[in-house]
N, C-alpha and C positions, 0 to 999 in steps of 0.2 A: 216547663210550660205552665201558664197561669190556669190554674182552676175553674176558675170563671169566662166565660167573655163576657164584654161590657154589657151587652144585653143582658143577660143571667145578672148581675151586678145591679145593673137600672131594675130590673123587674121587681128584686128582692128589696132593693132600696123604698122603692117607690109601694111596696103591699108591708114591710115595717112600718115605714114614717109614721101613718098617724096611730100607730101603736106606740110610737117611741117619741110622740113631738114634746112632751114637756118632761122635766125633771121627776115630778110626778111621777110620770106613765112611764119615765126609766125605771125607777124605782118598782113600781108595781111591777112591770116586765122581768127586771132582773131579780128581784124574789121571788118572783115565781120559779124564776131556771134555779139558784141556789134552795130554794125549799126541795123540786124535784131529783137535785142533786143528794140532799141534804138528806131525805126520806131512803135512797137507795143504800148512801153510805153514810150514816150516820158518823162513823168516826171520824169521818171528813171536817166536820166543825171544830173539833179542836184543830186544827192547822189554823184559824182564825183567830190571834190572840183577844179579840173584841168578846167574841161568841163562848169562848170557856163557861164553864159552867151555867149556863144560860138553858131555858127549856126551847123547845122550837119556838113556842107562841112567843116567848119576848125575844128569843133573835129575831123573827119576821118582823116585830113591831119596836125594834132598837133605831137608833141612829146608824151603830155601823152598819147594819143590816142595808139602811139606806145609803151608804157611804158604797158599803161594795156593789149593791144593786146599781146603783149608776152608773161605778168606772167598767162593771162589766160589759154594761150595754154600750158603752161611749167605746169601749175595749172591741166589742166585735163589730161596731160600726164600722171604725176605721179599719178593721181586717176586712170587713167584705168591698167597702170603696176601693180596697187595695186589690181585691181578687180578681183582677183582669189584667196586670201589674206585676212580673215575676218580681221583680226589683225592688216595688213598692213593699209588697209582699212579703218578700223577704226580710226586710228592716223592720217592717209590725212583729212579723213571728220571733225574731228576735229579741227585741223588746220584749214581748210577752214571754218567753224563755227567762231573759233576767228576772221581768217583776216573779215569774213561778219558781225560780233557784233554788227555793228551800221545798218544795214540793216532790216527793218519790216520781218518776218517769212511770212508774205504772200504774200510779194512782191518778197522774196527771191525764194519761193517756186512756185509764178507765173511762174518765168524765165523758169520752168523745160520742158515747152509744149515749148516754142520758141527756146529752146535747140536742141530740138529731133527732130521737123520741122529744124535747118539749119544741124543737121547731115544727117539728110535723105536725105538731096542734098548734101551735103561735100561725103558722106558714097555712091557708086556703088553697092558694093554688098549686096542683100536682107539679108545675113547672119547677116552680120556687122549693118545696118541697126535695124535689130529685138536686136541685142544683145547689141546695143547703146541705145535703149529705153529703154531696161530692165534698164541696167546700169546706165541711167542718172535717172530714178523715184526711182533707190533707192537712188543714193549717193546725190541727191537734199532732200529726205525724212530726210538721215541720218544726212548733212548738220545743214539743219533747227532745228534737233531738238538739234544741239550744239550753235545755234546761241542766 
């Protein structure tokens, strides 16, 4: 069964967007989640061959920085448009399994609490909120186990 229904879906879509409407605001957005990532687990930046020896401050203010900052957001976009979608859904978490294949299953599946802690501050509404957790412990569950 899908995660979502489409309302859950529209709501979250429609309280992201203008957080997410330009390349920009991808970027900014998705630094943010990898900084808050990045702070937790620090050893997690080397798995990024861009980021090696790099301090926070110039990974946050790199190019790749900008590079992953975007396909992340563009990344969970099309997972949640999918989240009403078992089918859709399943072929996003997939994909996102392969791009993650060199990434440990516990480390991958670690990310899923530091996810839901920065949507609970990205996310205002309590709706959006509950329906972003749901959402992210499964497609992190569903993730992991294509990885």
């Amino acid at each position: 069964m899908a995660p979502l229904t489409q309302a859950e879906v529209d709501s979250i879509v429609a309280e992201l967007g203008p957080q997410i409407s330009t390349e920009d605001d991808k970027a900014k957005v998705g630094t943010a989640a990898y900084t808050a990532l990045f702070v937790v687990r620090p050893e997690f930046i080397q798995m990024f061959r861009r980021f090696k020896d790099m301090t926070m401050e110039q990974i946050a203010n790199s190019d790749g920085m900008r590079h992953h900052a975007i396909a992340l957001v563009d990344g969970l976009v099309k997972l949640v448009v999918a989240g009403a979608d078992d089918e859709k859904l399943a072929k996003e978490c997939a994909l996102n399994g392969r791009i993650h294949r060199r990434v440990p299953k516990a480390d991958f599946q670690f990310s899923t609490d530091v996810f839901v802690e920065f949507f609970n501050i990205a996310l205002k509404k309590e709706e959006n909120k509950k329906a972003m957790e749901k959402f992210l412990k499964h497609i992190f569950s569903g993730i992991t186990e294509k990885i």
